[in-house]
N, C-alpha and C positions, 0 to 999 in steps of 0.2 A: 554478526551482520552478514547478509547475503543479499543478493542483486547485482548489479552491472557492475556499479561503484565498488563492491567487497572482489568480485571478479578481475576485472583490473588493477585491483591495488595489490591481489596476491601474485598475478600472472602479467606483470607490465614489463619486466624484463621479457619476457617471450615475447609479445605484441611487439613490444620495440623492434624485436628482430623482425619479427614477419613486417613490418612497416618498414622497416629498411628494405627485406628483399622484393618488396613487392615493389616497393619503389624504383630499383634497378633492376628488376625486370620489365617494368614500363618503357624508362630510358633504353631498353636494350632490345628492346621488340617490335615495341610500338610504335608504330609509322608518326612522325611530328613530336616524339617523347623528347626531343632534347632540345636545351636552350638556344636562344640566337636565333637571328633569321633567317632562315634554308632558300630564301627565292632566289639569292645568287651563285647556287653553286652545283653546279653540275651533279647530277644523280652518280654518287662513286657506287661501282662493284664490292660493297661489303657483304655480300651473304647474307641473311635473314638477318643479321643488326645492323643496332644502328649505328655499332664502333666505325671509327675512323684511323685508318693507318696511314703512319710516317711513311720515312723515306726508306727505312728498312724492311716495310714489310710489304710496301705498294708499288717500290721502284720509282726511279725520279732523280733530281739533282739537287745538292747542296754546292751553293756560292757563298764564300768567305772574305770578303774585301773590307779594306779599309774608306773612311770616310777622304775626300781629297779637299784642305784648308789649311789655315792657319788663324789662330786666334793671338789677337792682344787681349789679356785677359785683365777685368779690375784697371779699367783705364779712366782717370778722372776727366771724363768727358760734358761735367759742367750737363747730364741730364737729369739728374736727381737733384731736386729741389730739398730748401730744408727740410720741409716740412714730409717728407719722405715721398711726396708724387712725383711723376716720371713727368720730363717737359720733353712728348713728342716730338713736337717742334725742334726742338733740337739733337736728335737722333736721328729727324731726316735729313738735316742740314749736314750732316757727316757723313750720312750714305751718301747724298748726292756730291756732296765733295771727293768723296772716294774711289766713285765711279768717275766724278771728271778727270782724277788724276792717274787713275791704272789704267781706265778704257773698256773695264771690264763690263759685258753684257748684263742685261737685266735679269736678276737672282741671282747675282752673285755676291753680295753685300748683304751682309747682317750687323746691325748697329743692334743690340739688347740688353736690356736691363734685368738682371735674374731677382728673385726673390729676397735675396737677399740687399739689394739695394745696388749690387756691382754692376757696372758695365762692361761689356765688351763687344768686342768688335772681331768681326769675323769675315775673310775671302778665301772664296771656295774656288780654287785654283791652284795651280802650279807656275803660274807663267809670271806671276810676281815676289820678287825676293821679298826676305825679312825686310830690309833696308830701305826698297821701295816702298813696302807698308811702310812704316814709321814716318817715311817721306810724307808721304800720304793723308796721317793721320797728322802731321804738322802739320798741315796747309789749311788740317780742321778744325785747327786750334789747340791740340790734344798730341802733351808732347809724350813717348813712348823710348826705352831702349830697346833695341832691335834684340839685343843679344840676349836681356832679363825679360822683359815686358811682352815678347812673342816667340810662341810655341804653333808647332805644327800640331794637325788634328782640330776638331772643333771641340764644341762647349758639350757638356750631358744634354744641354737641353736641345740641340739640335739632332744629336743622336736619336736622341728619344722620339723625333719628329721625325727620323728618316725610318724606324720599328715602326711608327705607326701607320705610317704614308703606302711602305712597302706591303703591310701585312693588310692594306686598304686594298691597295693595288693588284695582290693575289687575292684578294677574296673577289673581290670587281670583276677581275677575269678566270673566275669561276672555278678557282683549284680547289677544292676540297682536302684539308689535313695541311696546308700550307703552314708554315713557322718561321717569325722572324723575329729574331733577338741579338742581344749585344753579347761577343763577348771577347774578352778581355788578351790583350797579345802580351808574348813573351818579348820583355826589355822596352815595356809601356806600349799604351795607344789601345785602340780598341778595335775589331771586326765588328762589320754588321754581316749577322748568319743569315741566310735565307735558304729555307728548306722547302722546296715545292714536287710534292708527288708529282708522278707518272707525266714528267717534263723534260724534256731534253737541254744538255748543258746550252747550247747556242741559244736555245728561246729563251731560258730564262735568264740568259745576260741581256740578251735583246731587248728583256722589258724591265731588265734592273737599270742599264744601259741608258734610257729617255726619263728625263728630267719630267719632262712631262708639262713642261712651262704652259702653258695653251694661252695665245691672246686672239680677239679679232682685231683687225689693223682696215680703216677705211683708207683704203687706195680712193686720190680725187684730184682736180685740176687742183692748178694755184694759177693766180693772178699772171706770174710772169708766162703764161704757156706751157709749164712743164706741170709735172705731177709730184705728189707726196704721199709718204706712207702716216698714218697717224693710228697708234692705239687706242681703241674705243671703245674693249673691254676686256676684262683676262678671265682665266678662271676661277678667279676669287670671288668673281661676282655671279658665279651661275648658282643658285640654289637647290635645282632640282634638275635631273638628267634621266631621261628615258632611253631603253633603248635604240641601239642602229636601226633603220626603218631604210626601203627604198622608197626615193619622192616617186608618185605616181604619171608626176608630169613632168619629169625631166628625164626619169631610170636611173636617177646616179644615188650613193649611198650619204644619207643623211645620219644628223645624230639630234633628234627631237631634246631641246634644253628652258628652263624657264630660268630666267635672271630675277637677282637680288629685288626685293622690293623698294633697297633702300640707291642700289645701280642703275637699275630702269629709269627712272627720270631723267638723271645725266647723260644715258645712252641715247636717250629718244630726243631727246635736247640737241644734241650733239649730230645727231645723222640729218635731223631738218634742217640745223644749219649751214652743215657740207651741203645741203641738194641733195642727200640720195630721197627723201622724199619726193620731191616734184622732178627736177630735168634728170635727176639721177636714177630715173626709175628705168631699169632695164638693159640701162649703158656700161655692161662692161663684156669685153672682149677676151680675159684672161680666159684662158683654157691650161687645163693637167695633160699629161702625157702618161699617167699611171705613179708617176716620181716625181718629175717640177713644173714651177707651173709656169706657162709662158703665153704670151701673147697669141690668139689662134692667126692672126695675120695683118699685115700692115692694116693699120686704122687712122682714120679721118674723124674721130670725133671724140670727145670729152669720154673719160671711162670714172665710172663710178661705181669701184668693185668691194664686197665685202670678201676679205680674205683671210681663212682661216691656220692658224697659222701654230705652229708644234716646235717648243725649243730653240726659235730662229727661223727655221725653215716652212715654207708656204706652202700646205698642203693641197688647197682648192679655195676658189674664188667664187664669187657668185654677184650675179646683179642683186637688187633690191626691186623685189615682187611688187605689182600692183597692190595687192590685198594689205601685205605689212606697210607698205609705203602710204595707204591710207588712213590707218589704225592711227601711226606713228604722227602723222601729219593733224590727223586730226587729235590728237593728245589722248586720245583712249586707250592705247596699247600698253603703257603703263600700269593700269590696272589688269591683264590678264599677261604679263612680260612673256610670251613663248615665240618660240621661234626656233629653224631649223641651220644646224652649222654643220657645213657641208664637206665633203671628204671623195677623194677620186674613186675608191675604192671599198669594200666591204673590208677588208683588212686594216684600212685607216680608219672605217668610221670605229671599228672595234675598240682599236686603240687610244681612238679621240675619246669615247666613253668611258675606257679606264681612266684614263687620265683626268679626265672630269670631275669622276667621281673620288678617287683616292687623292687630287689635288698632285700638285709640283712636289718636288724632293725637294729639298731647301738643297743640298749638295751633291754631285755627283760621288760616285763610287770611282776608287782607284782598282782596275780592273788589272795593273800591272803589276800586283801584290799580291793578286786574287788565290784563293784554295779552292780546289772544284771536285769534287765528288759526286760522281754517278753513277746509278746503282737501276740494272735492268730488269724492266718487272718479273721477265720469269723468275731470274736467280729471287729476285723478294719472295714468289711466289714459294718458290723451297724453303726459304725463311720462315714462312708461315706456317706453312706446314713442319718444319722442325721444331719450331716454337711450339705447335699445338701436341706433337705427339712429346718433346721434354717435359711440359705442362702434364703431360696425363701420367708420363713415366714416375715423377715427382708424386704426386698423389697415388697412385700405387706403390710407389716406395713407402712411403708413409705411411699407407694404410696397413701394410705388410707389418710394418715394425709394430706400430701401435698396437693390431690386435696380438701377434706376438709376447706383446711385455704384458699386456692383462688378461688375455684370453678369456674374458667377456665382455658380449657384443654390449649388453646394458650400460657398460664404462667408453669402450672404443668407440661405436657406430657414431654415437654422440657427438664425438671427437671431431671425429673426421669429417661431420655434415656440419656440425658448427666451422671448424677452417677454411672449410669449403666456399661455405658465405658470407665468410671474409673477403673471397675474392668475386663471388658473384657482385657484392654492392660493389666494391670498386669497377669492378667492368662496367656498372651502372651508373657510375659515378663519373668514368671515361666516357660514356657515353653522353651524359647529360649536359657537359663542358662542353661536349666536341674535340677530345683530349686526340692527337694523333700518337699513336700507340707504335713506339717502337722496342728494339730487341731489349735497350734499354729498360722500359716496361716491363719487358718480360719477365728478364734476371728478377727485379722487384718483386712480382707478384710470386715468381717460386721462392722468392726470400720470406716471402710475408706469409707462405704454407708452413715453410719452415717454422717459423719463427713465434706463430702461431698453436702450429702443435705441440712446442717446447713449452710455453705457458700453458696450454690445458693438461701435459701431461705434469706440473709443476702441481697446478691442483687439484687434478686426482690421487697423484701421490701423497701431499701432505693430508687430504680429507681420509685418504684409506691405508695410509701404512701406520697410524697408531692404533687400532683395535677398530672395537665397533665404533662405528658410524650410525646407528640407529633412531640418535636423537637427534632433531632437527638441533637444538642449542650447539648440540656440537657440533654438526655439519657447519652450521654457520659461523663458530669462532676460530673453525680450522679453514673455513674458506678466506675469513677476513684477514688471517694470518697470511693466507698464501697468495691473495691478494695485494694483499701488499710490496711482496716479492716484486711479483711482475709488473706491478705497478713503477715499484724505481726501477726494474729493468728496460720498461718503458720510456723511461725519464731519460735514462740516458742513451737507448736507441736514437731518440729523437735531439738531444742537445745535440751526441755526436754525427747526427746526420744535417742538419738546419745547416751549419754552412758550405755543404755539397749540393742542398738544395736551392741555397741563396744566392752563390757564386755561378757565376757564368763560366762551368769546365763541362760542356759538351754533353754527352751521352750518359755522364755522371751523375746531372743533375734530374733528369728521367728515372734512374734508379733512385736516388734519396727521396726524391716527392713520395715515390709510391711506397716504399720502406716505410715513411712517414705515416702517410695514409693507412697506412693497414697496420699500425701500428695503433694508432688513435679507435680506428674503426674495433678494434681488439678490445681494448682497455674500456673502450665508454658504452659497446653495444654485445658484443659477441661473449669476451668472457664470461660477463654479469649473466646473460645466458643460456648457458653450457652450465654454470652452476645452479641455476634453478632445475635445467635439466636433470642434472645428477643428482640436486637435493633430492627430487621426486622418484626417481630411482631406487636411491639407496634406502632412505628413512622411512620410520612408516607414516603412514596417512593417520 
């Protein structure tokens, strides 16, 4: 049989390979070759690819803090129904009791029901005892022991919201190679890591630092002559955020946002009712200072401000525009919900658009626990280049040895170009993830050279050290033989590496992944063929 079909079916181990390196040289050259969406993140100095470097090889800072809460965990709070649904309604009714009894600000309370049908209850704070909870949690119906029933730290699943929020957070504010993960402290509890290249420790506490709560609050008269603050939206409700812009007619730093579909009507509802539609349109006097915001000077008249507002604190205030004030009045604005929330500054509107977009932290970080590592780009810079000239020295070491033991290039060259592209797909592989590559990395990949060369020289030896080799039948059952070797050599590379790769132990877990990886990439692509290689070498045609 001859054709395309008999062509491939003889030579598909080879194609395979060239289909993998071609594939990671896409990923690794080619401008937009990797996954994800590259609009938010600063163009990094990687040299002609398109890898991505850690904190050891880009320079930058690593923050290790604990979560700051306590949870009553598995609390029969009377929210799970028989019939296994969650009755919302009654997990507000404990938040809101919770906060009437500790006093504690808004986000601070979490009432939730995990997958498994549990509840619990959660305050992210320090400034209330065990005792006080339990108190607390009495008043909500929901009786608890202080000393069995609640433990410091939060639930996995808020953890796992604060990994996500954070690594939203660094990507929003456009770090490239950024990493956030949980891991696990000596004598219980858990760190959240946070690894953000070419960052200086102070900023990136500053931005792990803000919660990030963001509400609007309509500043308006009331009835008796004074004034009120009322919440009129958070940012749960914004759905879509553009970037900082300056207003053209004012000079000050905007942050262009569109609200919820399902928000807008009770927003638009809600401000015609205050008046900022009609008497309220233009009447407010608050003014910033670059920091707070304060009255620009004694005033004589009703103030109707909308006032933007970060974690508590009041960023910038603003009247209500003729143009919005129309829309809203006339009930049309709801159907295009946009509008601009304002900021004193270019620095604040920055931060208001992080925050937007990666959303609130559910808790704050204990920053008086914290581990802080920072590492300057130049010293990375020698990193890099140590790493690349170890990398080269490793493959001439190897190359040296291998042709050495066979001193034919028909067996070696083979060798060596196949291990070789063991590591090229992986680089293509790092690349296509957007993997940030540290020293970590490295070790791995001069492991997986090693490691590598050990299995082909396994099956060149078995295929050539019993006589001739001339017959393909025998090539083939001396390969399948040795094969198999490396095959459970494989097997247990890989058990014994999975929980280095699974556990959260730091710089450890970099090395097993890739160990892994080049491991598999061996067994399922490269060995298979190296041996068709060699069959066609040695046997005759």
């Amino acid at each position: 049989m001859t054709g395309p079909v008999a062509f491939v079916k003889a030579h598909w181990r080879l194609l395979l390979l060239a289909v993998f390196i071609t594939g990671a040289m896409v990923s690794l050259f080619v401008p937009g070759g990797v996954m994800g969406d590259n609009s938010y993140v600063e163009t990094q100095d990687s040299g002609a690819t398109n890898l991505e470097y850690g904190l050891d090889l880009e320079g930058g800072t690593r923050i290790s803090a604990p979560v700051t809460g306590m949870t009553a965990e598995n609390i029969d709070a009377g929210a799970v129904r028989e019939n296994g649904s969650v009755d919302r309604e009654r997990l507000t009714e404990i938040e809101r009791t919770l906060y009437d009894e500790t006093g504690l600000e808004t986000g601070n309370v979490r009432v939730s029901v995990d997958d498994d049908g549990n509840a619990h209850a959660e305050l992210f704070t320090e400034n209330v005892s065990e005792a006080e909870f339990a108190a607390a949690l009495a008043e909500a119906g929901v009786e608890v022991d202080p000393d069995e029933d609640i433990r410091d730290g939060v639930t996995a699943e808020t953890r796992q919201q604060m990994v996500d929020t954070i690594q939203s957070r660094i990507n929003a504010a456009g770090l490239s190679g950024g990493n956030v993960y949980e891991s696990a402290r000596l004598g219980g509890g858990y760190y959240i890591v946070t690894e953000a290249p070419d960052m200086g420790a102070e900023e990136l506490r500053n931005l792990l630092a803000e919660r990030g709560i963001v509400e609007v609050r309509a500043y308006y008269p009331t009835d008796d002559g004074n004034h009120t603050n009322e919440t009129v939206l958070t940012g749960n409700d914004i759905a879509n955020v553009d970037p900082p812009e300056i207003d053209q007619r004012t000079g000050s730093s905007v942050v262009p946002v569109q609200v919820d579909s399902n928000a807008a009507p009770e927003f638009q509802s809600r401000l015609n009712e205050l008046g900022f539609t009609d008497e309220g349109i233009g009447q407010c006097d608050l003014r910033g200072n670059g920091e707070t915001i304060s009255f620009q000077e004694e005033y004589n008249r009703d103030q109707y401000c909308l006032v933007t507002v970060i974690d508590g604190e009041p960023v910038d205030a603003h009247s209500m525009g003729p143009d919005l004030a129309s829309s809203m009045s006339a009930g049309s604005w709801e159907n295009n919900p946009t509008f601009q929330m304002g900021a004193q500054n270019t620095e604040q509107a920055q931060s208001l658009s992080v925050n937007l977009q990666s959303g609130s932290l559910p808790a704050p970080l204990d920053f008086s626990e914290d581990q802080t590592y920072s590492l300057s780009p130049a010293l990375a810079d020698q990193f890099k280049l140590y790493s690349l000239v170890i990398g080269a020295l490793a493959v001439i070491t190897v190359s040296g040895v291998v042709f050495l033991r066979y001193r034919n290039p028909r067996v070696a060259a083979p060798m060596i170009v196949t291990a070789m592209s063991e590591v090229i797909i992986l680089l293509g592989f790092a690349a296509l993830i957007r993997m940030p590559l540290d020293l970590s990395h490295v070790a791995g990949f001069i492991a997986v050279v090693g490691t590598g060369v050990d299995d082909l020289v396994i099956i060149a030896d078995e295929v050539m050290d019993q006589g001739d080799v001339s017959s393909r039948r025998v090539f083939e059952s001396r390969f399948r033989k040795a094969f198999w070797v490396i095959g459970a050599a494989a097997a247990t590379t890989v058990i014994a590496m999975s929980p280095l790769a699974v556990l959260s132990l730091g710089d450890l877990r970099g090395f097993a992944i890739i160990t892994i990886l080049g491991v598999l990439v061996g067994v399922l692509i490269t060995r298979p063929a190296y041996g068709d290689i060699l069959q066609r070498l040695l046997t005759d045609r």
